[in-house]
N, C-alpha and C positions, 0 to 999 in steps of 0.2 A: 627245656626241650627245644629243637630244631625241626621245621619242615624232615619231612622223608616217607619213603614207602617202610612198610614191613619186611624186611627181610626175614629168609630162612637158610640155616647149615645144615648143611650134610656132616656127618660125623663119621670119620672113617669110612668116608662114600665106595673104594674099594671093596669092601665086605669083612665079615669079618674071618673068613678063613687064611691063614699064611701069613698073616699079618703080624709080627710080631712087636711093633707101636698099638700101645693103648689108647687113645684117647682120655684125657683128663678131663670128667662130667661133671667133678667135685661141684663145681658153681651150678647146678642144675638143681640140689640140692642143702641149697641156702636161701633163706629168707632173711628181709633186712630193711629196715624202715629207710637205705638209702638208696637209691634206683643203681644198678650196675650201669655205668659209663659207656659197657660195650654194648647194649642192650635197651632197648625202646619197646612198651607195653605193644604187646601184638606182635614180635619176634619170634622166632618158631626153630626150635632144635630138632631133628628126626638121627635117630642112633639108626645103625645096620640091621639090628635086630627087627625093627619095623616101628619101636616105641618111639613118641614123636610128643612135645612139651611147648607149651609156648609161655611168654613171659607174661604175666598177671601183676596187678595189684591189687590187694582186698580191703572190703568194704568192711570186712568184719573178721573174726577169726574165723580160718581155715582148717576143718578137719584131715589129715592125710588119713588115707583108707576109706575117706568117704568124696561123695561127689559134692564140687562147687558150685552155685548155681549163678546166675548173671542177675542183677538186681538194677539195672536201668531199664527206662521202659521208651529212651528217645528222649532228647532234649526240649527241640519244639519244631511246628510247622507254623509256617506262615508264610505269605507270597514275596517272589522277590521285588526289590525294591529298587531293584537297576538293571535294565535289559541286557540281555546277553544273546551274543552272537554264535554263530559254528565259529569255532577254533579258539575261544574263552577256556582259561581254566582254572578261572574263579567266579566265583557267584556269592553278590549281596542278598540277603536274607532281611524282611523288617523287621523292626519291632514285634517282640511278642511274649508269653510267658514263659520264660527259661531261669536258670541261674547263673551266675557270674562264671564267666568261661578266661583263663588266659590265656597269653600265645601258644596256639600250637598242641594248647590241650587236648583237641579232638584230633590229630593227629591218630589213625587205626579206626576212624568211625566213617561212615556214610552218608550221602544225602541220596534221597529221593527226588527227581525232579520233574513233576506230573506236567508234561508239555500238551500240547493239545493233538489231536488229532490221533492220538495214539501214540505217542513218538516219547513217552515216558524216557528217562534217562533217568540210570544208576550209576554212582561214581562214589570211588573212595577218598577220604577226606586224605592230604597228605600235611595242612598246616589252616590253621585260622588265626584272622588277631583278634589280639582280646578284646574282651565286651561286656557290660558291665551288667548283671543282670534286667533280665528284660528287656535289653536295647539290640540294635540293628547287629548284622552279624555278617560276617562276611570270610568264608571257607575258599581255601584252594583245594583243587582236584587233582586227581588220577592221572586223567588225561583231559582232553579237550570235549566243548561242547558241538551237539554233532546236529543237533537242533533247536532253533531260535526261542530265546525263553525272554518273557514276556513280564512286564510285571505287574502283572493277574494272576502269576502262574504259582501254583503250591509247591511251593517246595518243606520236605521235612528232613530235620536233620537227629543222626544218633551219633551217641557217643561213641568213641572205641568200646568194643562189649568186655572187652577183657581187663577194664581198667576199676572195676568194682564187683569185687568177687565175693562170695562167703557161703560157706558150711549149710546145707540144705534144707529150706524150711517149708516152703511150700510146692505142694505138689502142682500148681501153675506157674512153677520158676524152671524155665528150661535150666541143663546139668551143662557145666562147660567142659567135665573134666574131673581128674582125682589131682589134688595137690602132690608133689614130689616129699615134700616134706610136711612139717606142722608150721601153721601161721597164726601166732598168740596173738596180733592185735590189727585193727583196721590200720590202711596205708602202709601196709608192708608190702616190700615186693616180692613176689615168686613165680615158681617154675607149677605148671600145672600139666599134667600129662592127659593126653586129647586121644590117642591112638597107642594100639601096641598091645600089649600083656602085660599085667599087671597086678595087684589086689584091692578085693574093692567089696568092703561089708556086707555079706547076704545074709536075707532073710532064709529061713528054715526049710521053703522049699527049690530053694537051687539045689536040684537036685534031678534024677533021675534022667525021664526025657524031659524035664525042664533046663534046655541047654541055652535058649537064647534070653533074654533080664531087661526088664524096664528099670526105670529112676525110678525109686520110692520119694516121697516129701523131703525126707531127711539126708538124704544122699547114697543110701543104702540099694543095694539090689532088690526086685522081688520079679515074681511069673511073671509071664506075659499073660496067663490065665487071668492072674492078681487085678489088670489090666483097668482101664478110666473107666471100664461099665461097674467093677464087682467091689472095687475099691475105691475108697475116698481119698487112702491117700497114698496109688499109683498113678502114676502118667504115664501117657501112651508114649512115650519119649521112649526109642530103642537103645540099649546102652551098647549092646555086645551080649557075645556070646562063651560059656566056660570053655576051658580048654582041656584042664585035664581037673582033676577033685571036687567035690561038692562042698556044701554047707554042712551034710552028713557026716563028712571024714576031714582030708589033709585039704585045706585052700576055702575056694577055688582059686587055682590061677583063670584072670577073665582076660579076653580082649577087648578091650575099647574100639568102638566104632563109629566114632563123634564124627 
């Protein structure tokens, strides 16, 4: 992996009416334990139709039809250990309790940068070098720093979110997303769709006026009624809302609203 931001494409950005060139999506729906070369974790597809996918790799197997959920919780905090100036756009990190990171691994993640007075800074990771677990750590940024960071100052760092994904199990695991396709085993990569229309496992009552759906634990739709007061295992996590058929009859087709 190399330094870089995330990029996104537009997919027959014209629209799709009059348009008599298809678009080739085939690779949108492919999994494969070898990363695509055109494509970096946290890459993002959006079709004319409105549906929109970004590039994942999972922690486990991945159900399609159901939702993935994100299974890191941030790597570590700890203060910095080399002062940084305004117009820095890297920052050392000390010593602290993490795992073994390579280059460029956290590439699509973020740090926190709690400065004093107020003047916090949020910046996305674009490249790190490696570090051996537990040891000092030192990330390049976004952009530059805009206020002087000290080293007293806490900094915390998270992974790319999209870089360990799987099939949904608990209902305190935010939902990233329905897989494009099926993903049989961990460190596969794939395409996960984030936004759009789509199909996505309901429970019995999507149904009626129940048009808009929380994430169940297991990736499944349920009520917003169903909701974190009534249910142990809904989350107040809004998914989307049906578009056209129920859990009753044909569907539903839902839309995603991640």
């Amino acid at each position: 992996m190399s330094k870089g931001n995330i990029r996104i494409n537009y997919m027959n950005r014209e629209g799709l009416v009059g348009h008599l060139n298809v678009p080739d999506i085939e690779f949108l729906y492919v999994a494969s334990l070898t990363k695509d070369p055109k494509w970096n974790v946290g890459d993002r597809v959006d079709l004319a139709d409105g549906r929109g996918f970004v590039y994942c790799k999972a922690a486990a197997a991945c159900v399609s039809g159901q939702g993935a959920e994100f299974t890191k919780i941030g790597l570590y905090g700890a203060v910095a250990d080399v002062a940084g100036v305004v117009g820095d756009k890297s920052i050392s990190i000390a010593a602290g309790t993490h795992d073994a990171v390579t280059q460029d691994e956290l590439r699509g993640g973020y740090v926190v940068i709690h400065c004093a007075d107020a003047k916090q800074q949020f910046r996305g990771i674009i490249g790190n070098d490696a570090s051996e677990a537990n040891a000092a750590l030192k990330v390049y940024l976004d952009a530059s720093l805009t206020a002087v960071v000290s080293i007293s100052i806490l900094v915390e760092v998270f992974q790319n979110p999209y870089a360990s994904l799987q099939t949904g199990t608990s209902v305190a695991s935010a939902k990233a997303g329905v897989p494009a396709t099926y993903v049989s085993t961990a460190a596969m990569y794939f395409w996960c769709q984030y936004k759009g229309v789509c199909f996505v496992a309901p429970q019995s009552g999507i149904t009626g006026k129940q048009v808009g759906a929380c994430w169940r634990h297991d990736g499944s739709l349920d009520t917003v009624d169903n909701g974190v007061e009534d249910s142990e295992y809904v989350s107040s996590q809004y998914a989307g809302h049906r578009v056209m058929g129920t859990a009753d009859l044909i569907g539903p087709l839902f839309s995603l609203n991640l």
